[in-house]
Each structure stands twice: as structure tokens, then as C-alpha cells.
MOPAC internal coordinates of N, CA, C and O (Angstrom, degrees):
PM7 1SCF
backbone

  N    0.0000 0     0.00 0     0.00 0    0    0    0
  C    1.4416 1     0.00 0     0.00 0    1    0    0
  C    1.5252 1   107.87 1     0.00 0    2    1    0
  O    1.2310 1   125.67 1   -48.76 1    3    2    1
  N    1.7645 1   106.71 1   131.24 1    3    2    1
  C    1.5865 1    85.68 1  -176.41 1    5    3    2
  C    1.5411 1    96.08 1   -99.46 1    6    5    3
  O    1.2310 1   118.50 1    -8.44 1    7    6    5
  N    1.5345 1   120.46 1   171.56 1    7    6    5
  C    1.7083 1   134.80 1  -166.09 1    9    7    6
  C    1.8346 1    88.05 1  -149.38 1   10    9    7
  O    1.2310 1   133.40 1   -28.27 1   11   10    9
  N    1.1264 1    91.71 1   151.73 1   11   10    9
  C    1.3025 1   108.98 1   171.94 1   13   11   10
  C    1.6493 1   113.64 1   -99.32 1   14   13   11
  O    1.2310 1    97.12 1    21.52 1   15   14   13
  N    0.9519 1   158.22 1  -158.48 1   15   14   13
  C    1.3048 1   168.36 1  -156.47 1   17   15   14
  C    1.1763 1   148.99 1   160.97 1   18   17   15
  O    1.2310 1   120.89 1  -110.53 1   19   18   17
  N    1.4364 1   115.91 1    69.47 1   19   18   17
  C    2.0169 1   115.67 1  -160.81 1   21   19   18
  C    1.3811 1   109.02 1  -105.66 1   22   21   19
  O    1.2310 1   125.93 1   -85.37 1   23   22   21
  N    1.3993 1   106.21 1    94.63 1   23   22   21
  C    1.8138 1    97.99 1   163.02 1   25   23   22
  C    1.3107 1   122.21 1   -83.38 1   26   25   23
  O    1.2310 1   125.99 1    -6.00 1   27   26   25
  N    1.4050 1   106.09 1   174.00 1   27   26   25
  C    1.7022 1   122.26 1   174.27 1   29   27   26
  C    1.5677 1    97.25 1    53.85 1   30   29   27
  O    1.2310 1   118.42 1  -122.50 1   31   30   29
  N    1.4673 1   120.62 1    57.50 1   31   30   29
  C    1.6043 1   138.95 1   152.63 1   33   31   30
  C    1.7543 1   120.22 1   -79.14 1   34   33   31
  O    1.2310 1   129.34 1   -90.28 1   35   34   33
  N    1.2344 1    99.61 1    89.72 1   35   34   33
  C    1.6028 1   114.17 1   173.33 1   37   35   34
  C    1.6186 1   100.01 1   -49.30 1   38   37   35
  O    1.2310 1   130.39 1   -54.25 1   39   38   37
  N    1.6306 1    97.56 1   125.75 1   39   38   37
  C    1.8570 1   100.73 1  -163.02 1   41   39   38
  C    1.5327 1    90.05 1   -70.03 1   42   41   39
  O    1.2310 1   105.80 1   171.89 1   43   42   41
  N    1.1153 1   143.94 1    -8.11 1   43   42   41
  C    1.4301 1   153.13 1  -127.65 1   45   43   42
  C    1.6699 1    82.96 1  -114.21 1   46   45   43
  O    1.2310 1   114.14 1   153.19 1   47   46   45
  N    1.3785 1   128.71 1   -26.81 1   47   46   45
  C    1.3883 1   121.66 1  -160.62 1   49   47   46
  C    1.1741 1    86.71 1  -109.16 1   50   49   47
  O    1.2310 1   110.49 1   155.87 1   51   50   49
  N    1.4942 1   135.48 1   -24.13 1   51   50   49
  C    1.5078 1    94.21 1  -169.18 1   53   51   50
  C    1.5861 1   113.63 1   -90.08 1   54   53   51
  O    1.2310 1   124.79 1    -0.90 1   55   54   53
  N    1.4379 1   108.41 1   179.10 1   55   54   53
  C    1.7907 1   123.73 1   167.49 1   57   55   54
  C    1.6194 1   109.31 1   -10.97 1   58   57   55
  O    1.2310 1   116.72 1   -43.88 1   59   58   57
  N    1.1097 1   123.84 1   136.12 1   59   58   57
  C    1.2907 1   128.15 1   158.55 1   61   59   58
  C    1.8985 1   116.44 1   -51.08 1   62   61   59
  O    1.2310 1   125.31 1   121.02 1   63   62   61
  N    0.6761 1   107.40 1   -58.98 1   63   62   61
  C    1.7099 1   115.91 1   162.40 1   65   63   62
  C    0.8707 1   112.04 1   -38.43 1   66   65   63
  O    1.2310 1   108.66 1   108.98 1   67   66   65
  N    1.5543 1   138.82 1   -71.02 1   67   66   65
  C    1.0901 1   151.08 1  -163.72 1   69   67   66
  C    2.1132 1   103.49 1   -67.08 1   70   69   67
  O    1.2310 1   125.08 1   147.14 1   71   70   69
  N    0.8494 1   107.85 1   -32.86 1   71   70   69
  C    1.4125 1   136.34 1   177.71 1   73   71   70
  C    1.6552 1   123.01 1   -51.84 1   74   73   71
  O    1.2310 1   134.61 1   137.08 1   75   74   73
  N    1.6031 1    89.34 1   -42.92 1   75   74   73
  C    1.8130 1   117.45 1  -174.73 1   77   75   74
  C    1.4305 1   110.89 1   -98.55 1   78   77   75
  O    1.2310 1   122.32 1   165.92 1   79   78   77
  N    1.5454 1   113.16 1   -14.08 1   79   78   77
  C    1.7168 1   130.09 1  -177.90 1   81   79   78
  C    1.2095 1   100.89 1   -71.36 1   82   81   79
  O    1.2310 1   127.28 1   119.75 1   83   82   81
  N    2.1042 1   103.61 1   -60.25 1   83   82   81
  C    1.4269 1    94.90 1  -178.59 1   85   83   82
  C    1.6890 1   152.10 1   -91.81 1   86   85   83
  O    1.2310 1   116.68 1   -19.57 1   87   86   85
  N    1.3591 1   123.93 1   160.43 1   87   86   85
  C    1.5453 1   108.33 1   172.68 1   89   87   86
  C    0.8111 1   119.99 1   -90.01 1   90   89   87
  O    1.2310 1   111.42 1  -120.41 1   91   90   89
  N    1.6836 1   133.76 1    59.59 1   91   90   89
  C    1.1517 1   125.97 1   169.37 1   93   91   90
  C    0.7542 1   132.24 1  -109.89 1   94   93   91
  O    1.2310 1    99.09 1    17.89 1   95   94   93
  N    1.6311 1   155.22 1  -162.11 1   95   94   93
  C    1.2381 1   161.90 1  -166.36 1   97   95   94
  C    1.7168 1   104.65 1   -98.17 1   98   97   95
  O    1.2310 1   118.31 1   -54.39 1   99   98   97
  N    1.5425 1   120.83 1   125.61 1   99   98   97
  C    1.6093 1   112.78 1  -179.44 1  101   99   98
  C    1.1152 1   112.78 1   -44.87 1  102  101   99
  O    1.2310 1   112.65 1   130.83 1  103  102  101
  N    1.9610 1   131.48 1   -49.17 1  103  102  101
  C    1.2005 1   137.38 1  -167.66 1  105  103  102
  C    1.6821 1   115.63 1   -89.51 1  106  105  103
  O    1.2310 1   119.95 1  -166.15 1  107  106  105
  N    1.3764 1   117.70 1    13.85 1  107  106  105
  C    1.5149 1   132.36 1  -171.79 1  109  107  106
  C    1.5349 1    90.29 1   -78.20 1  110  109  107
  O    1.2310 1   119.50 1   -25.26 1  111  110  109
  N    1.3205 1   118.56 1   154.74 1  111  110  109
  C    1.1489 1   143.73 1   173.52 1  113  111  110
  C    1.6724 1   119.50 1  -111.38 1  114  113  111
  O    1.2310 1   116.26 1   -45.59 1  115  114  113
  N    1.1005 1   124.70 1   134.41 1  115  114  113
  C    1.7610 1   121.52 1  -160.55 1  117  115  114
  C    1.5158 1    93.80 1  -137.82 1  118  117  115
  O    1.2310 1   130.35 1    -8.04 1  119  118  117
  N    1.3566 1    97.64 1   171.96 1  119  118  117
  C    1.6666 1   121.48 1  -168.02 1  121  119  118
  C    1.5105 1    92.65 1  -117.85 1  122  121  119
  O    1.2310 1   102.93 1   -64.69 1  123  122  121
  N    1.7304 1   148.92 1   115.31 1  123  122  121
  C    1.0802 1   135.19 1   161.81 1  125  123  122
  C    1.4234 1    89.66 1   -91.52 1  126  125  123
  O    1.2310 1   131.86 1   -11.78 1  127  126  125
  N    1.9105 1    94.71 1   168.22 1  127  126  125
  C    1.1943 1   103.25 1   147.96 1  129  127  126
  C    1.3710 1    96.51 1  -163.47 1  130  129  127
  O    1.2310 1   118.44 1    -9.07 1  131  130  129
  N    1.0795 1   120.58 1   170.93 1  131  130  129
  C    1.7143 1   145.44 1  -152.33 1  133  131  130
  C    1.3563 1   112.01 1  -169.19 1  134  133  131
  O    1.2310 1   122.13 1   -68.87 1  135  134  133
  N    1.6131 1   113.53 1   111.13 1  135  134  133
  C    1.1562 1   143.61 1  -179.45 1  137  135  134
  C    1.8159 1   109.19 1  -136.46 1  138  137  135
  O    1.2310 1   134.92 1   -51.33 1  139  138  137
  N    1.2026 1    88.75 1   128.67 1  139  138  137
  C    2.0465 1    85.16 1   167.84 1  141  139  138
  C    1.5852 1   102.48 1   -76.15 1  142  141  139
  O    1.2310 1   137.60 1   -26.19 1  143  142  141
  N    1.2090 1    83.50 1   153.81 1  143  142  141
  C    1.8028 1   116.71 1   179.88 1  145  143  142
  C    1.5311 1   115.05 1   -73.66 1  146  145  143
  O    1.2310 1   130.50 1   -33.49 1  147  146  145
  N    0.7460 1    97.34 1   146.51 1  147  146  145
  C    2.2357 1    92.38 1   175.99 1  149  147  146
  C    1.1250 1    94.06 1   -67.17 1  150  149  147
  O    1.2310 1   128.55 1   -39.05 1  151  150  149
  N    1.2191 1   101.14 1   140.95 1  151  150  149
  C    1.9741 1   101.40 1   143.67 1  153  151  150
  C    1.1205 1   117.85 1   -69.11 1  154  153  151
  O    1.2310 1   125.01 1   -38.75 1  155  154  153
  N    1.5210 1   107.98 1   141.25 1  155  154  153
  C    1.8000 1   118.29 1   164.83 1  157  155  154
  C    1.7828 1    92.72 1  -112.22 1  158  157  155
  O    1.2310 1   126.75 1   -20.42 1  159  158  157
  N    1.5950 1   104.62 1   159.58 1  159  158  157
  C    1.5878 1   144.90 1   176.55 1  161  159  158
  C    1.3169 1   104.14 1  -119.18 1  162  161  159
  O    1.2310 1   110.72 1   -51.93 1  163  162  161
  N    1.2590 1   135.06 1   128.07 1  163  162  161
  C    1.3339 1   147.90 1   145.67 1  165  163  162
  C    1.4023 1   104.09 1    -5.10 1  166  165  163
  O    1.2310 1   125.12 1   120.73 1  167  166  165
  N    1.0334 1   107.77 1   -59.27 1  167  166  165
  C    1.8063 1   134.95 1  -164.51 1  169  167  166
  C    1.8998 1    98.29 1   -65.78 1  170  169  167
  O    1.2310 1   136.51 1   178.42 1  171  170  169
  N    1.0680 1    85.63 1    -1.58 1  171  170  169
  C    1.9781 1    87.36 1  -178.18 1  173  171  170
  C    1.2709 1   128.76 1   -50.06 1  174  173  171
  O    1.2310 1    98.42 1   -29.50 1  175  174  173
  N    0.9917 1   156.26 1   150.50 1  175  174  173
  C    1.9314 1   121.51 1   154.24 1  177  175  174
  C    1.9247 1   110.70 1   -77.09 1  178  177  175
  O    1.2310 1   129.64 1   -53.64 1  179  178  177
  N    1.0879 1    99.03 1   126.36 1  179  178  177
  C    1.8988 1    92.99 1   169.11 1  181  179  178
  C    1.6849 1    91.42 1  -124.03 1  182  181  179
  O    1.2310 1   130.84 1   -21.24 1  183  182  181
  N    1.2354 1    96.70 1   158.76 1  183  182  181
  C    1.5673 1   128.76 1   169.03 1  185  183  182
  C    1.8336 1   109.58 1   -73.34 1  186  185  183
  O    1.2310 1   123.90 1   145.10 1  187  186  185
  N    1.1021 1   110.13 1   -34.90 1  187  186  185
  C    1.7075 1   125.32 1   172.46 1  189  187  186
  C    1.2450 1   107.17 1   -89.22 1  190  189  187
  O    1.2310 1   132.75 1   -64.26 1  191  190  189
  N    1.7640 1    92.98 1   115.74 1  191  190  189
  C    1.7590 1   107.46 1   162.16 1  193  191  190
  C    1.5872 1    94.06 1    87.79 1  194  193  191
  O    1.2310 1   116.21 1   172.97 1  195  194  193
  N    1.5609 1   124.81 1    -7.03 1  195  194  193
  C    1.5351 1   103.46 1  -157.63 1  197  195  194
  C    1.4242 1    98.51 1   -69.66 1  198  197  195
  O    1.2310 1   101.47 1   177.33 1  199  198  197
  N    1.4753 1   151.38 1    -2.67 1  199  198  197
  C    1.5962 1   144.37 1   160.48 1  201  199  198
  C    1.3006 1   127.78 1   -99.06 1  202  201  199
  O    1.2310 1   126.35 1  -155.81 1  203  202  201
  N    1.6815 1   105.39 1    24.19 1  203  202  201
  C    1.8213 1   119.57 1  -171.39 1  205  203  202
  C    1.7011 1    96.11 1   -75.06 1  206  205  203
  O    1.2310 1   116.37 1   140.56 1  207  206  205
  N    1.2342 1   124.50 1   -39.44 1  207  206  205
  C    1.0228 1   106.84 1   158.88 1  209  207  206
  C    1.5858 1   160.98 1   -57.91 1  210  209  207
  O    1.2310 1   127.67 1   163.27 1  211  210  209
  N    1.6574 1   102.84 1   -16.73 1  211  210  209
  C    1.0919 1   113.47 1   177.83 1  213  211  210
  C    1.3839 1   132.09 1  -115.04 1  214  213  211
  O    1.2310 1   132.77 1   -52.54 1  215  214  213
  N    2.0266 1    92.92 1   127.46 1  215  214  213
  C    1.8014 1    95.84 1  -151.02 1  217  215  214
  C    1.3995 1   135.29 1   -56.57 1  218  217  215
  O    1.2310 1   124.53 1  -176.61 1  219  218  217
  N    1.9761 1   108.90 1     3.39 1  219  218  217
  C    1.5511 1   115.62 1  -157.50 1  221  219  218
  C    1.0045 1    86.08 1   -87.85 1  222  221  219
  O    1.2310 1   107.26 1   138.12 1  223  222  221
  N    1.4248 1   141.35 1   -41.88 1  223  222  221
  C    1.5920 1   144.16 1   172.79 1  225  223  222
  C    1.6590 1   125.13 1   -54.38 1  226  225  223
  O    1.2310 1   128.01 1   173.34 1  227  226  225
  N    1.6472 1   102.18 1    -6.66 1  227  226  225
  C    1.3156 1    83.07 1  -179.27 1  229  227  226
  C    2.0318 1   131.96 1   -71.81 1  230  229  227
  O    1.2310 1   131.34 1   178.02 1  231  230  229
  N    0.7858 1    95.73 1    -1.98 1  231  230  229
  C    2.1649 1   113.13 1   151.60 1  233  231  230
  C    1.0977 1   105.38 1  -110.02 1  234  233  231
  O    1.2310 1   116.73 1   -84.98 1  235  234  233
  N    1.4611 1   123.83 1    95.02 1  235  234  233
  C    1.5303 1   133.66 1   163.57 1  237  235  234
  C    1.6882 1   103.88 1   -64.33 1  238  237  235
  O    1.2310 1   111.00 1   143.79 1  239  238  237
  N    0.8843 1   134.54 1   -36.21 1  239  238  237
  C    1.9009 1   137.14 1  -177.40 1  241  239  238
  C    1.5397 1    79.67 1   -84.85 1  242  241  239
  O    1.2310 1    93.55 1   115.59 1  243  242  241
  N    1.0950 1   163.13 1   -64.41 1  243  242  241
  C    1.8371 1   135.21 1  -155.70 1  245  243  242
  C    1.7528 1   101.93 1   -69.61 1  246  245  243
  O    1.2310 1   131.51 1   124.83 1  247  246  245
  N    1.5587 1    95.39 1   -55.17 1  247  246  245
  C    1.7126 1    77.80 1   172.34 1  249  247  246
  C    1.4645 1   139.51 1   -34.88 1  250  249  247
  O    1.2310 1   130.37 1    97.25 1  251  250  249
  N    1.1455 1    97.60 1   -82.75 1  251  250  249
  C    1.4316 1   111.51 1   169.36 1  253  251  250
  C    1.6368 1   121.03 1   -29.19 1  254  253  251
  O    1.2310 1   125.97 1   130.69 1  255  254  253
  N    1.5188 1   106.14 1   -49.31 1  255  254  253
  C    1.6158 1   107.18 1   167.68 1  257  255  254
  C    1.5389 1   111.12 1   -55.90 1  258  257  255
  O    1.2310 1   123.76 1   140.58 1  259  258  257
  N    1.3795 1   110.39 1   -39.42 1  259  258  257
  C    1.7360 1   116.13 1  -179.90 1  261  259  258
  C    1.6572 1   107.77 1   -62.57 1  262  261  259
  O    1.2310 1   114.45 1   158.89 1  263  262  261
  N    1.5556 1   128.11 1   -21.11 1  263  262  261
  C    0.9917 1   133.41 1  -167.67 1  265  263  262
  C    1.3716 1   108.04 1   -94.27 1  266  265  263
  O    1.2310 1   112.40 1   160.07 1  267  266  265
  N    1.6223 1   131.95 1   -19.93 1  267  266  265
  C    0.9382 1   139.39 1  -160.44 1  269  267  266
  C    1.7819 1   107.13 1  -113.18 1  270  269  267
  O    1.2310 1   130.66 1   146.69 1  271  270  269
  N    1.4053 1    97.04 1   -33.31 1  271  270  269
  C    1.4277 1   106.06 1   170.62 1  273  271  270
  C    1.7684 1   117.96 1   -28.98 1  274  273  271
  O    1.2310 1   123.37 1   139.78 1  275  274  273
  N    1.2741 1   111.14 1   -40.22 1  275  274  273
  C    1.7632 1   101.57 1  -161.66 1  277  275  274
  C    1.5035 1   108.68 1   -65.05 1  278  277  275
  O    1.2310 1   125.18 1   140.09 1  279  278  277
  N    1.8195 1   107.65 1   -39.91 1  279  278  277
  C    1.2606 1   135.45 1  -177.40 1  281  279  278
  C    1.5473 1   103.37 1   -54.79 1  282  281  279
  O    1.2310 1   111.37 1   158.52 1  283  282  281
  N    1.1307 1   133.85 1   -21.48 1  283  282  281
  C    1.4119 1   134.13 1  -164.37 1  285  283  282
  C    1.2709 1   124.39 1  -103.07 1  286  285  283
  O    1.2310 1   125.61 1   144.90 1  287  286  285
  N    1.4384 1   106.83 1   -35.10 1  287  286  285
  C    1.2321 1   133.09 1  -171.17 1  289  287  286
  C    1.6726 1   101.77 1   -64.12 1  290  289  287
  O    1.2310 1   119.84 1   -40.62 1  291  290  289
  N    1.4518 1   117.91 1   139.38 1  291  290  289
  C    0.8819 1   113.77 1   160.72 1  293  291  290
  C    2.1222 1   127.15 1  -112.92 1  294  293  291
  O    1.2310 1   123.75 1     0.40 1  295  294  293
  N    1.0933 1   110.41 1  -179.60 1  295  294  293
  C    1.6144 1    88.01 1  -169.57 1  297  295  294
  C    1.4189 1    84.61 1  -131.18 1  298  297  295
  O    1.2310 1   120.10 1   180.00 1  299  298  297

């Protein structure tokens, strides 16, 4: 992946936007850098939402109690 790389950036020079994001000092000096992002596909795997589809989960608090149940039980 190529990235670009600009040090010793007077916060004073960059974008107005970019300007109001940060907490820095007007006369502070910064390291940019700029690289494109991967693409993601729907079809991706994510960690978020990956069980929105499935209906046994739809009460996340009953599950979980059902999951914890064995631990509780006494004999």
C-alpha cells in the first residue's frame, strides 16, 4: 500500500477543518500521513451485528441467563 508522509506540519497550515478536530497548539508541528483505506464488501466478515440475523438471539438478557444457568444450578 503506498502512504504519503509529511512531517514537521505547522498546525497553522493545515485545512481549517482539520484545524477545529485538533487539540493542539497553533505553533505545534505534526506528522501527517495519507494512505487509502481498504475496501470493505457487505460480504466482509465483521465482529458487529455478525448474529443480527439469528432468531434464538432475539432476547440477548434470556440467552445469556440460559447460558449461565448450568453454573448456578445446584444438585
Amino acid at each position: 500500500m503506498n502512504a504519503i508522509l509529511i512531517e514537521h506540519v505547522k498546525v497553522s497550515e493545515l485545512p481549517e477543518s482539520w484545524r477545529t478536530r485538533l487539540a493542539a497548539a497553533k505553533d505545534a508541528q505534526l506528522t501527517v500521513r495519507i494512505e487509502e483505506e481498504p475496501t470493505t464488501t457487505d460480504d466482509s466478515p465483521s465482529a458487529f451485528g455478525m448474529w443480527r440475523d439469528r432468531d434464538d438471539l432475539a432476547d440477548v438478557a434470556g440467552y445469556a441467563r440460559s447460558l449461565r444457568v448450568p453454573r448456578f444450578e445446584r444438585e
